[in-house]
Kinemage of the C-alpha trace (Angstrom):
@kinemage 1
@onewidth
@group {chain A} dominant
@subgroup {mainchain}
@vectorlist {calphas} color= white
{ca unk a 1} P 0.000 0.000 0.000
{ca unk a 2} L 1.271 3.382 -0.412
{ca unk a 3} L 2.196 6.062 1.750
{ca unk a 4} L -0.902 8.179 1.310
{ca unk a 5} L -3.193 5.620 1.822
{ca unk a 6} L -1.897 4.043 5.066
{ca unk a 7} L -2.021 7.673 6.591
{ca unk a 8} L -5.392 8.326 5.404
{ca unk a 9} L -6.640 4.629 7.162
{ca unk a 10} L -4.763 5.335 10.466
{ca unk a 11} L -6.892 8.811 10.255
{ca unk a 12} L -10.071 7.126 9.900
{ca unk a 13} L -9.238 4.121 12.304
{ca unk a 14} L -8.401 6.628 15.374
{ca unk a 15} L -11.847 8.322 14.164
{ca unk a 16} L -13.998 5.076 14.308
{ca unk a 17} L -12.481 2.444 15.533
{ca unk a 18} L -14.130 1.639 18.922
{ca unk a 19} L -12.417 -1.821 19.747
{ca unk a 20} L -13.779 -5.430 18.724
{ca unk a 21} L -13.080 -7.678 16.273
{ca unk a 22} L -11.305 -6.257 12.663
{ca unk a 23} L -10.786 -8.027 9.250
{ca unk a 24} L -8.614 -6.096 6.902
{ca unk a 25} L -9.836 -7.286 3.362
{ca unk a 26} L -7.008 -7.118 0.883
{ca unk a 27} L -4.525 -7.593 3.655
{ca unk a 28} L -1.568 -9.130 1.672
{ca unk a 29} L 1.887 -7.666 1.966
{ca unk a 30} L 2.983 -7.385 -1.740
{ca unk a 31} L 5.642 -5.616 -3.699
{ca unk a 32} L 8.067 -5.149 -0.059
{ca unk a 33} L 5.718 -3.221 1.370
{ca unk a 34} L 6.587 -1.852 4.731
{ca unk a 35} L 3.882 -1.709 6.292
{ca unk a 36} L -0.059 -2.911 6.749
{ca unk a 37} L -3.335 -1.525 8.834
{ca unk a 38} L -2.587 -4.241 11.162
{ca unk a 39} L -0.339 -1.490 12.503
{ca unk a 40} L -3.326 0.419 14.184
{ca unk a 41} L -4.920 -2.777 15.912
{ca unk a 42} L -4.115 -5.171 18.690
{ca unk a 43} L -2.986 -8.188 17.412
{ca unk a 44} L -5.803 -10.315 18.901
{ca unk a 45} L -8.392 -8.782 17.275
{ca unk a 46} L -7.488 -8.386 13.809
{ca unk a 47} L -7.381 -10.981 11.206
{ca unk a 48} L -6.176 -10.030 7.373
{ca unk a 49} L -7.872 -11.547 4.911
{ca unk a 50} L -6.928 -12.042 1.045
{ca unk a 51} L -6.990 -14.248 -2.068
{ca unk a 52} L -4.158 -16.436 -1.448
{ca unk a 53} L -1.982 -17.313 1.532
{ca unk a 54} L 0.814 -14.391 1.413
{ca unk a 55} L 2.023 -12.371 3.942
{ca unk a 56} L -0.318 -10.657 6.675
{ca unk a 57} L -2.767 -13.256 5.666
{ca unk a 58} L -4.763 -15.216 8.227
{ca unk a 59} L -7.372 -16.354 6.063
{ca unk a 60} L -8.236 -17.113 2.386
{ca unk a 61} L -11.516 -15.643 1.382
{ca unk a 62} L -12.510 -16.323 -2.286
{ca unk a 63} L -12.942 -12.920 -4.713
{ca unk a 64} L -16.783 -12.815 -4.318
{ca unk a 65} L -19.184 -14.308 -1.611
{ca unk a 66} L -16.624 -13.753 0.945
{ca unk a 67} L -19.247 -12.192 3.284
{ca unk a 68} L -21.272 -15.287 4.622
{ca unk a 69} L -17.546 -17.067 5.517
{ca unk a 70} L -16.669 -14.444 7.692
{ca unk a 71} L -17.752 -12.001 9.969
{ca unk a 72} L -16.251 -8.975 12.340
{ca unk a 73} L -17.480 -5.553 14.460
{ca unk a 74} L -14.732 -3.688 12.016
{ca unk a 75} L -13.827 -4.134 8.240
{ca unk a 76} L -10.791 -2.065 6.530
{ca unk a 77} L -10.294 -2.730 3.143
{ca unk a 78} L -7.651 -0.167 1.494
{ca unk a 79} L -6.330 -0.756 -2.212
{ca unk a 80} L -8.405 -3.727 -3.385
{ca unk a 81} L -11.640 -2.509 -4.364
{ca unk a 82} L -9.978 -1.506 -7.763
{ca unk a 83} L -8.825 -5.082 -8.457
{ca unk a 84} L -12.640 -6.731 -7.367
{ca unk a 85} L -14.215 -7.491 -10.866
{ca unk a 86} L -17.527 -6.756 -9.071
{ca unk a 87} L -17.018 -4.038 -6.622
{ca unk a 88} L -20.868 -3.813 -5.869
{ca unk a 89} L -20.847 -7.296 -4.256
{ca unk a 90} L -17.385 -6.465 -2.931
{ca unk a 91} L -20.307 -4.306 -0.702
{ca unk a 92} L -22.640 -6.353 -0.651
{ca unk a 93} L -20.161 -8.569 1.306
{ca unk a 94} L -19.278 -6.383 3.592
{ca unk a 95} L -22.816 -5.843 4.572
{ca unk a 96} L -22.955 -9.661 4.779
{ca unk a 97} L -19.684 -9.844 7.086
{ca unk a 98} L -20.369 -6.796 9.049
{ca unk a 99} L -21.901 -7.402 12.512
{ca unk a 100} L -24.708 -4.839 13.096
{ca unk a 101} L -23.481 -1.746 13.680
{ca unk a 102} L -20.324 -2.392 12.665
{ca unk a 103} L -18.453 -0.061 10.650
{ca unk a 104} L -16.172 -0.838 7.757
{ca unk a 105} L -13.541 2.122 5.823
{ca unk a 106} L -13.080 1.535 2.328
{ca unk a 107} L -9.758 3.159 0.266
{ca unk a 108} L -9.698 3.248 -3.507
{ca unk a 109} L -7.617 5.278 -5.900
{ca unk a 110} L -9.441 7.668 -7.992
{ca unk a 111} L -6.156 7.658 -11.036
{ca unk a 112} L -2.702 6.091 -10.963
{ca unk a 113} L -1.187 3.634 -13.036
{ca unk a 114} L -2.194 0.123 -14.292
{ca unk a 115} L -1.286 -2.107 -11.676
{ca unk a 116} L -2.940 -5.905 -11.737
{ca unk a 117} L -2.974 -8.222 -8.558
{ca unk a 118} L -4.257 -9.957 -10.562
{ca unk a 119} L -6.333 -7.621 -11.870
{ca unk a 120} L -6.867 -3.974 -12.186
{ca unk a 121} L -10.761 -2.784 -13.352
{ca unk a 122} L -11.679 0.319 -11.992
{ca unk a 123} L -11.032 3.989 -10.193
{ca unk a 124} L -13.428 5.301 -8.391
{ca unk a 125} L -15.034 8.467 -6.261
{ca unk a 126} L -17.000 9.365 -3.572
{ca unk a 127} L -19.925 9.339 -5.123
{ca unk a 128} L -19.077 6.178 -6.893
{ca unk a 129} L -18.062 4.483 -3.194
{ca unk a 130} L -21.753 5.882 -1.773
{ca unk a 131} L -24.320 4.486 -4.824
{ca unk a 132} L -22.268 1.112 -4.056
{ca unk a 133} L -22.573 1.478 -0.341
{ca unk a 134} L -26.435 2.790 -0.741
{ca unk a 135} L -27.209 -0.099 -2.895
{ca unk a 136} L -25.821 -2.590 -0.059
{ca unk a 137} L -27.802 -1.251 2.709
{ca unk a 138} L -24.929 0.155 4.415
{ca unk a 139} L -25.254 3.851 5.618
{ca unk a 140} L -22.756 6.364 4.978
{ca unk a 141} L -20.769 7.918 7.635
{ca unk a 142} L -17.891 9.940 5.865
{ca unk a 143} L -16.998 9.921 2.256
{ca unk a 144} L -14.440 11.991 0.357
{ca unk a 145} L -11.075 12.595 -1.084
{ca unk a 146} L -7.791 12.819 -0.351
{ca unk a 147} L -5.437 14.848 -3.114
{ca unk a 148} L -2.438 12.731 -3.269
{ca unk a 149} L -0.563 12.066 -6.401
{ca unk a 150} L -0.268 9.725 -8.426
{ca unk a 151} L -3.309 7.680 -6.549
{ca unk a 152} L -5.774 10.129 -5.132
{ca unk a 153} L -7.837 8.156 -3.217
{ca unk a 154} L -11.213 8.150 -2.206
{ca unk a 155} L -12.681 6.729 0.582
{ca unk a 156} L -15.866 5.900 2.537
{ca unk a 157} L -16.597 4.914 5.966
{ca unk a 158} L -20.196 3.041 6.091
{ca unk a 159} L -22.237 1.175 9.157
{ca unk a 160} L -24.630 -1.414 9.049
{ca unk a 161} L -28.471 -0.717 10.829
């Protein structure tokens, strides 16, 4: 994940984050990165999730339908929601895997380069992140965006009722 990005989560975390269970969706360590949102949680709680078995993984979720396997009080997903073929059920799962009134943050770039793990489908605003969000049931609590080159990134921060 990239610099901008992992500030922008720990921003949001400190803001919502009121203890419980987390899953960070996405949660593999690629390219050398330094660092992960497993960073801002204790180490009991939080469980990263992702395609494969890589690094920072604790359990293998499949691409779609992930939300009836697994469930948490927190979600933070940051930098996968462009690579989801299907980012409306990427929502949908959340609501499915959210416990009620759980809250989940979701980062996406708005521009930046190609860059496929394995895949690479979409950018994506606010507004974008809300009609998905709105269409899962899931209220929104903050949305916006952070001017960062290259990735700009948008972000939401929903709740299921």
């Amino acid at each position: 994940m990239h610099e901008s990005s992992y500030n922008l989560a720990k921003s949001l975390v400190e803001k919502y984050y009121t203890g419980g269970s987390v899953l960070d969706v996405g949660s593999a360590i690629v390219d050398g990165q330094p660092t992960s949102y497993k960073d801002f949680f204790d180490p009991k709680e939080y469980r990263g999730a992702d395609l494969s078995g890589e690094l920072n993984v604790d359990v293998i979720i499949p691409p779609i339908n992930w939300g009836d396997c697994i469930h948490a009080n927190f979600i933070i997903s940051g930098q996968v929601l462009e690579h989801t073929q299907y980012p409306w059920i990427f929502f949908e799962d959340i609501h499915n895997a959210l416990s009620f009134e759980g809250i989940a943050i979701v980062i996406a770039p708005s521009s930046g380069d190609y860059h496929a793990y394995p895949k690479d489908c979409y950018r994506f605003f606010p507004d974008g992140l809300e009609a998905m969000a709105t269409h899962a049931e899931l209220k929104v609590l903050e949305k916006g965006k952070v001017d960062a080159v290259p990735w700009n990134d948008s972000f939401i921060v929903v709740q299921k009722c």
